[in-house]
SEVO-266174 format. One record per residue (C-alpha): residue number from 1; residue in one letter; x, y, z. Coordinates in Angstrom, 2 decimals, padded with zeros to 5 digits, m for minus. Each point is the difference from the previous one (the first is absolute). Layout:
N
pos, code, east, north, up
NUM, A, X, Y, Z .
...
This chain:
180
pos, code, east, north, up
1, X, m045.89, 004.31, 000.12 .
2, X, 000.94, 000.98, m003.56 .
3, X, 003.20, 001.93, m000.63 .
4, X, m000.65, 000.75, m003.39 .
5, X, m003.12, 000.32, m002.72 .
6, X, 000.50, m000.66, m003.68 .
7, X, m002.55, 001.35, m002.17 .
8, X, m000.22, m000.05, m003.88 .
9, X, 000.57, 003.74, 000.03 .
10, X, 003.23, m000.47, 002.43 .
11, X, 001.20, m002.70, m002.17 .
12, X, 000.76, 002.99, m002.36 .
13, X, 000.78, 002.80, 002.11 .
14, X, 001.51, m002.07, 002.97 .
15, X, 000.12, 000.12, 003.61 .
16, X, m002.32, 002.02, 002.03 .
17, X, m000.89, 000.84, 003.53 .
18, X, m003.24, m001.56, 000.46 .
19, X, m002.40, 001.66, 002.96 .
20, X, m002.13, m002.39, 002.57 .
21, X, m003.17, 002.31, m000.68 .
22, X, m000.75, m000.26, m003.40 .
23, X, m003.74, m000.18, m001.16 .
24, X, m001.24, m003.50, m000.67 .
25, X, m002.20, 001.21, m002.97 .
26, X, 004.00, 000.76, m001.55 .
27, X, 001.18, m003.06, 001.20 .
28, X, 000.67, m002.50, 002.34 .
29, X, 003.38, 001.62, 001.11 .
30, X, m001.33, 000.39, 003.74 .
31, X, 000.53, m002.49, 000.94 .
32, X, 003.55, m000.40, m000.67 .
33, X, 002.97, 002.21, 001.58 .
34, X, 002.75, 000.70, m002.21 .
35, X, 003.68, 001.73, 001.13 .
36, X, m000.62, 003.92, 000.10 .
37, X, 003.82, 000.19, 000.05 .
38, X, 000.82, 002.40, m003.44 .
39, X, 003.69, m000.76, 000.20 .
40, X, m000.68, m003.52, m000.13 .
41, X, m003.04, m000.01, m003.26 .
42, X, 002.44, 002.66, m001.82 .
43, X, 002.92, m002.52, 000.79 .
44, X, m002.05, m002.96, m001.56 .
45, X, m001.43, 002.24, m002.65 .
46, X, 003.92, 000.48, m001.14 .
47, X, 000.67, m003.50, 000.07 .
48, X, m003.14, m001.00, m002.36 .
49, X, 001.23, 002.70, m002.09 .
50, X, 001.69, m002.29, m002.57 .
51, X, m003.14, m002.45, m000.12 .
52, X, m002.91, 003.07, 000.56 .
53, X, m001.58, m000.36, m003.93 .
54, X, m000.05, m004.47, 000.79 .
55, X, m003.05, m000.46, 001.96 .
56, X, 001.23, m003.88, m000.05 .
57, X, 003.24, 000.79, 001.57 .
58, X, m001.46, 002.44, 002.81 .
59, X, m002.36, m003.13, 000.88 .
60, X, 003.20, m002.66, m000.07 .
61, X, 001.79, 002.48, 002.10 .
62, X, m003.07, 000.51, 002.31 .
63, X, 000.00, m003.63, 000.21 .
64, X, 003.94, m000.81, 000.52 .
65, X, 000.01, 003.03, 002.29 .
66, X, m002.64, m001.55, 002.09 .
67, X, 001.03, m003.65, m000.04 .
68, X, m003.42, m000.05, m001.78 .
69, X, m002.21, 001.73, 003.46 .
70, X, m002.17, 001.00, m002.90 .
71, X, m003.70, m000.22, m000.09 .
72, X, m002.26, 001.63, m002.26 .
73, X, m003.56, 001.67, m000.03 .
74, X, m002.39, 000.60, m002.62 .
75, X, m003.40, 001.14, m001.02 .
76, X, m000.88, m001.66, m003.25 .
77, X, m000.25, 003.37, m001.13 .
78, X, 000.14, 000.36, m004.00 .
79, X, 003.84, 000.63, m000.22 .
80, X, 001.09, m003.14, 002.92 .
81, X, 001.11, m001.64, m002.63 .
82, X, 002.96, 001.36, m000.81 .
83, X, 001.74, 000.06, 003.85 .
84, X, m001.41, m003.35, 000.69 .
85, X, 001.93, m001.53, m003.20 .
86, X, 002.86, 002.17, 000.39 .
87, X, 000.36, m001.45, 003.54 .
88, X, m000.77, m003.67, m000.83 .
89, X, 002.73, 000.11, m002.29 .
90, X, 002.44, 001.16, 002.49 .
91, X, m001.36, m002.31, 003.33 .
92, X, m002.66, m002.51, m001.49 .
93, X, m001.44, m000.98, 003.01 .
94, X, m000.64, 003.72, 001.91 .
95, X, m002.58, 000.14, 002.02 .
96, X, m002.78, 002.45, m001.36 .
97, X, m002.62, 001.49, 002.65 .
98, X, m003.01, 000.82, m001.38 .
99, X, m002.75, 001.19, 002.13 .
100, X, m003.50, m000.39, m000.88 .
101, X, m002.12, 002.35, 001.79 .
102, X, m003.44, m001.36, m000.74 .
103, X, m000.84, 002.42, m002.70 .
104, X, 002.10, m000.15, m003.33 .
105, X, m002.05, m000.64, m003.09 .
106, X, 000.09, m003.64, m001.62 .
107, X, 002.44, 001.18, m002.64 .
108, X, 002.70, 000.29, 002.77 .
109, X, m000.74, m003.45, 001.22 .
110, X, 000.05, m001.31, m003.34 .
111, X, 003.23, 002.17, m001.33 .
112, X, 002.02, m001.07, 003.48 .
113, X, m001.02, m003.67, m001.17 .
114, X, 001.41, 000.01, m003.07 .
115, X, 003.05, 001.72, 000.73 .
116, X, 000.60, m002.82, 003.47 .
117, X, 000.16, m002.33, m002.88 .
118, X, 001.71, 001.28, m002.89 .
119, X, 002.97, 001.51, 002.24 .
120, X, m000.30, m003.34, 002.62 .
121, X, m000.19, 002.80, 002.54 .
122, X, 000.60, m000.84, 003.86 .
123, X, m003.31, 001.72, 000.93 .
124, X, m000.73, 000.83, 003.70 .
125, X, m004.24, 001.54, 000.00 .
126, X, m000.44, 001.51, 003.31 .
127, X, m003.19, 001.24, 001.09 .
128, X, m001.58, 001.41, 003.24 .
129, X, m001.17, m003.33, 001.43 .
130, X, m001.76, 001.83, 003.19 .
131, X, m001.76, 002.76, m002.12 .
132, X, m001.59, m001.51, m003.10 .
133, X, m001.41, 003.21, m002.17 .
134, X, m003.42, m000.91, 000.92 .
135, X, 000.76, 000.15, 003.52 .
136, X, 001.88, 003.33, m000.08 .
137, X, m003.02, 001.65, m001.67 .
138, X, m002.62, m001.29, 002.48 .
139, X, 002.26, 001.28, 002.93 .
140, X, 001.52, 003.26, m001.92 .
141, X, m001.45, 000.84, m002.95 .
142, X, 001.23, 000.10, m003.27 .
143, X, 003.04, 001.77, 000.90 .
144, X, 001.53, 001.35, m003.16 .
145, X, m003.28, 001.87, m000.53 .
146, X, 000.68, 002.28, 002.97 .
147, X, 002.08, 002.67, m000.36 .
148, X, 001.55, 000.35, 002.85 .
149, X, 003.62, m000.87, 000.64 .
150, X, m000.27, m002.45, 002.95 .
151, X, m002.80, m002.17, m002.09 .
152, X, 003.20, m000.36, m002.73 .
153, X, 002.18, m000.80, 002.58 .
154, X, m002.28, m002.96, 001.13 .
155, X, m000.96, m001.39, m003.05 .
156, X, 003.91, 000.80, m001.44 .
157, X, 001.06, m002.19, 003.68 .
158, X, m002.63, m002.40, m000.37 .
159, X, 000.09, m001.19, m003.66 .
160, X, 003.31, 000.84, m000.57 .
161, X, 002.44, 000.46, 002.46 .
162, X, m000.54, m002.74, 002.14 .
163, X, m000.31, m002.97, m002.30 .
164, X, 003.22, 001.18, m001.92 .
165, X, 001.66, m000.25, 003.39 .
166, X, m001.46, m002.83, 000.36 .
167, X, 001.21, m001.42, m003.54 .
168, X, 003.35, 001.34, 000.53 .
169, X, 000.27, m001.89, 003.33 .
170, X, m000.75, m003.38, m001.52 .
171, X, 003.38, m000.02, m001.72 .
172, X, 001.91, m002.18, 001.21 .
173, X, 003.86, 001.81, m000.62 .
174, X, m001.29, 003.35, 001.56 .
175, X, 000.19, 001.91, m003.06 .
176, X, 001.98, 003.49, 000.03 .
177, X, m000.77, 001.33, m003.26 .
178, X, m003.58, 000.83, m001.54 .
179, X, m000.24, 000.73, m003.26 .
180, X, m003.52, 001.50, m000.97 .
């Protein structure tokens, strides 16, 4: 699987051990397992030292250090912008994962539109092709009502999970790296 995770906020602080349990509703981190080894992340944090305040030059070296095993995913979220044009300037064609669970507003869809064009962006959409939303709520419910943790877990493995594994899998170099 993944040996490391690049996020905006490690592409100013650097390196860090990434856990395989982290809650969906933070991210989609778990599905990904990065190195736990300290030694190794404080190692590579010492290297980047020189380049830490060049966001461009942690991506080229993310790249270069990867022979370019780097994929990318992203949520249209407001502020995608800025990672998804930082990282098309440093590997044009990267593959982006973007999962679309069913329910984003039409702003999303329209935003992620936009930006596919204006940054020519290499967009994978994955989606749960078994469980369409409408078919989730006749069998379960609308799970993020409930408030119990195993009705998150579902929806979080249903929605989200899966069809970014799914996503991830369709690319074709086996990607190493995901920055989110």
């Amino acid at each position: 699987m993944f040996k490391r995770i690049i996020t905006s906020q490690t592409l100013r602080l650097g390196l860090e051990p990434v856990g395989r349990s982290r809650s969906l509703r933070r991210g989609l981190h778990a599905v990904a397992q990065a190195s736990n080894n300290v030694d190794t992340l404080q190692s590579l944090n010492v290297s980047l030292q020189p380049i830490r305040n060049d966001p461009l030059a942690i991506l080229q070296w993310t790249v270069d250090q990867f022979e370019g095993r780097v994929a990318m995913s992203t949520s249209f979220g407001i502020q995608s912008a800025i990672l998804l044009h930082m990282a098309t300037q440093v590997y044009p064609d990267i593959p982006v994962v973007w999962v679309d669970t069913g329910y984003l507003p039409k702003e999303t869809y329209q935003y992620a539109e936009v930006l596919k064009d204006v940054l020519n962006l290499n967009l994978i959409v994955s989606s749960n092709t078994e469980w369409s939303p409408a078919r989730m709520e006749a069998i379960y419910g609308k799970l993020w009502e409930n408030e119990d943790a195993e009705s998150h877990r579902l929806y979080g493995q249903m929605r989200k999970a899966e069809p970014l594994q799914k996503g991830l899998n369709s690319i074709p170099n086996n990607p190493e790296v995901l920055l989110s």
